[in-house]
C-alpha beads as a LAMMPS data file, in Angstrom:
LAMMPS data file: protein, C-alpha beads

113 atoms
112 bonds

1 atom types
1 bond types

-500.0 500.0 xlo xhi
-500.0 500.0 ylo yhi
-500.0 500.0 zlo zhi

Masses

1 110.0

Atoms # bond

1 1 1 -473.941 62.458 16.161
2 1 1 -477.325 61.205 15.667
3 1 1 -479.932 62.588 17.445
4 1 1 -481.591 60.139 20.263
5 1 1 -484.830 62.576 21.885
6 1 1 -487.243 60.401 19.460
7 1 1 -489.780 63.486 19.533
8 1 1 -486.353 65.674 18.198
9 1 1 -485.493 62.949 15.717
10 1 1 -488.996 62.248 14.099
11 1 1 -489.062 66.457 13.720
12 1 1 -488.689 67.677 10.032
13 1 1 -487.608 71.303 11.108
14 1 1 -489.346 74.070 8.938
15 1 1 -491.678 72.090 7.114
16 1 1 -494.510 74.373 6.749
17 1 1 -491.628 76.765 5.142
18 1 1 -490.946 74.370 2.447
19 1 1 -494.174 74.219 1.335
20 1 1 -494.001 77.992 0.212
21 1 1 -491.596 78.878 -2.772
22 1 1 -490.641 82.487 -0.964
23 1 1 -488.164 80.322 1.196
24 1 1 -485.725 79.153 -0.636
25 1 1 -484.971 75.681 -0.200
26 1 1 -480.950 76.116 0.081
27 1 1 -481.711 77.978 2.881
28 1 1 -484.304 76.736 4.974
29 1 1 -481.512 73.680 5.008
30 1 1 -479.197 75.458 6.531
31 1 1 -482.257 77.009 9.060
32 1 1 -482.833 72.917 9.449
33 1 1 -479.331 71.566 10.237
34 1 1 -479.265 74.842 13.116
35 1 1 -481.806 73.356 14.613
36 1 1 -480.572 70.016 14.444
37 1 1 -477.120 71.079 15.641
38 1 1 -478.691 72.635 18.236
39 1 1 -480.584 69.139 19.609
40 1 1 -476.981 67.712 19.029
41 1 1 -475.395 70.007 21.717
42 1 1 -478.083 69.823 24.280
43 1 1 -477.390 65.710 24.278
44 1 1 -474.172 66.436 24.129
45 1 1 -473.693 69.196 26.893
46 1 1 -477.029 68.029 28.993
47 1 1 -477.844 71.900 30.049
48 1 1 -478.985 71.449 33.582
49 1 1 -480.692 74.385 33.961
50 1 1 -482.843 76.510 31.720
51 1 1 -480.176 79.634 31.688
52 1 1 -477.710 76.855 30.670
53 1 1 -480.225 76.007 27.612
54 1 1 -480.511 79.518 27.061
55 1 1 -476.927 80.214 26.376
56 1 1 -477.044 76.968 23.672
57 1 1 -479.889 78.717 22.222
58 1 1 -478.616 82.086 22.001
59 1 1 -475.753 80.644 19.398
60 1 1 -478.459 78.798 17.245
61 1 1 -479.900 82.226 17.440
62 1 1 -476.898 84.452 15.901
63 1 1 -476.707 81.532 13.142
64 1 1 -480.182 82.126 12.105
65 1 1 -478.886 85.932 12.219
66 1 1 -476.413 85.213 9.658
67 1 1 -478.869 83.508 7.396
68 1 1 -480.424 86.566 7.185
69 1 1 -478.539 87.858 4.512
70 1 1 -478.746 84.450 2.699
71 1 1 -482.640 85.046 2.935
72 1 1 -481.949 88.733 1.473
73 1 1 -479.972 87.380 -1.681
74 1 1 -482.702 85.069 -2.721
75 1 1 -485.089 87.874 -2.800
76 1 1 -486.548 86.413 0.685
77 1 1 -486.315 86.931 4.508
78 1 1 -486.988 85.747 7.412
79 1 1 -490.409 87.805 8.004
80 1 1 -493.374 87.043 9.840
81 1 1 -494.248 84.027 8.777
82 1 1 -490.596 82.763 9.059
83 1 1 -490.377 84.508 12.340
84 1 1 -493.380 82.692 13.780
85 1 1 -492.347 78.962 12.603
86 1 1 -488.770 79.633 13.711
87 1 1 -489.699 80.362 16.914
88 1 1 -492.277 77.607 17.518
89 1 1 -489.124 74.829 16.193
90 1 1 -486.962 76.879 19.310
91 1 1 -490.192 76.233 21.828
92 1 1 -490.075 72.499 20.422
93 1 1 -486.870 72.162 20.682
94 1 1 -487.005 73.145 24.335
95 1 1 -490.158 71.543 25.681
96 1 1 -489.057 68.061 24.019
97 1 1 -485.820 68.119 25.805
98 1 1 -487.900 68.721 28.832
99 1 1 -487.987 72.478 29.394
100 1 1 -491.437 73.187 29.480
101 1 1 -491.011 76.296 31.757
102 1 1 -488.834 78.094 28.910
103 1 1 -490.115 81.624 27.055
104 1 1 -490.262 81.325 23.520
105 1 1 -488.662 85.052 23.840
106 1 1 -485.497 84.426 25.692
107 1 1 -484.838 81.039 23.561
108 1 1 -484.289 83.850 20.567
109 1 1 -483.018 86.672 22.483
110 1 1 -480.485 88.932 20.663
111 1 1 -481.901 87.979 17.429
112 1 1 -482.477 90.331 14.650
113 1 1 -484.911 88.637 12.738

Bonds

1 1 1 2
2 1 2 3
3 1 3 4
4 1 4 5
5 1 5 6
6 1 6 7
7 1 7 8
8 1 8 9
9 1 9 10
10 1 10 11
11 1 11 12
12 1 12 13
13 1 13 14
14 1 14 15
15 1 15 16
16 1 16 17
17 1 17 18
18 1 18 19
19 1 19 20
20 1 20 21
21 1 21 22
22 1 22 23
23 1 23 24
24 1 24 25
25 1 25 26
26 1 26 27
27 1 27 28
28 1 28 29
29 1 29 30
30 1 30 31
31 1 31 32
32 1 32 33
33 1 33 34
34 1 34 35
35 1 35 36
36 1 36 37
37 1 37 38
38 1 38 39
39 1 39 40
40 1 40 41
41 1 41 42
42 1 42 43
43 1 43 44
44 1 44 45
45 1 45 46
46 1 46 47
47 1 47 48
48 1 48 49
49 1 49 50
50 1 50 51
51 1 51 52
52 1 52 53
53 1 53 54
54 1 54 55
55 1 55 56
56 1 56 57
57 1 57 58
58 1 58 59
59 1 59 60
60 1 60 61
61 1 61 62
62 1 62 63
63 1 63 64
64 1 64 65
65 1 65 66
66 1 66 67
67 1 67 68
68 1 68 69
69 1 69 70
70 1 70 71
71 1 71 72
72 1 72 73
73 1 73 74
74 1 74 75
75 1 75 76
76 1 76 77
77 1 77 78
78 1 78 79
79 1 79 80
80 1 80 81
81 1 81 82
82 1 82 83
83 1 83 84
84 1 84 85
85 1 85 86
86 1 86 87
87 1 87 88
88 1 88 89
89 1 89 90
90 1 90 91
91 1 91 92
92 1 92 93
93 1 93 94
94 1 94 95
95 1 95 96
96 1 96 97
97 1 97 98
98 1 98 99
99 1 99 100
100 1 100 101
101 1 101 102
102 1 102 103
103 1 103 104
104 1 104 105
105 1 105 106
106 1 106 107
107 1 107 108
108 1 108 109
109 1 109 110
110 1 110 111
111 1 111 112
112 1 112 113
């Protein structure tokens, strides 16, 4: 499903990550098509509150989680840097599907990143 938030669509997810060979490639992809899942299931589901948005984002979350170890066995992470930029796509995410009122905090609770 293609996604129709123009702001959403027009994003290229984890581009300043790209840019820097300690982030493998292969894996910032799969970081990318997270996000863009996740933008697929708010249109989809239409979250009408922000606890509702918060439960969407708490499964994008636990994927990023998982890519963890993908990070690990290219001799990379998801540290600082990573941390930051991930993060700011969540807020993004959030604020261009109108929840401006959301923490950047609880749109990554539980993760271990």
């Amino acid at each position: 499903m293609p996604i129709t938030n123009p702001q959403a669509a027009d994003r290229v997810f984890l581009q300043q990550l790209y840019s820097d060979p300690y982030f493998p490639d292969r894996v910032l992809d799969k970081g990318r098509a997270i996000l863009v899942r996740l933008c697929e299931r708010i249109e989809a589901e239409r979250p009408g509150d922000i606890a509702a948005l918060y439960a969407l984002t708490r499964g994008a979350t636990e994927e990023f989680n998982a890519l963890e170890e993908e990070f690990a066995a290219e001799g990379s992470g998801i540290e600082t840097v990573a941390r930051e930029k991930i993060v700011e796509e969540f807020w993004f995410v959030a604020t261009a599907y109108g929840f401006t009122g959301a923490d950047p905090e609880k749109l990554v609770a539980g993760r271990n990143w």
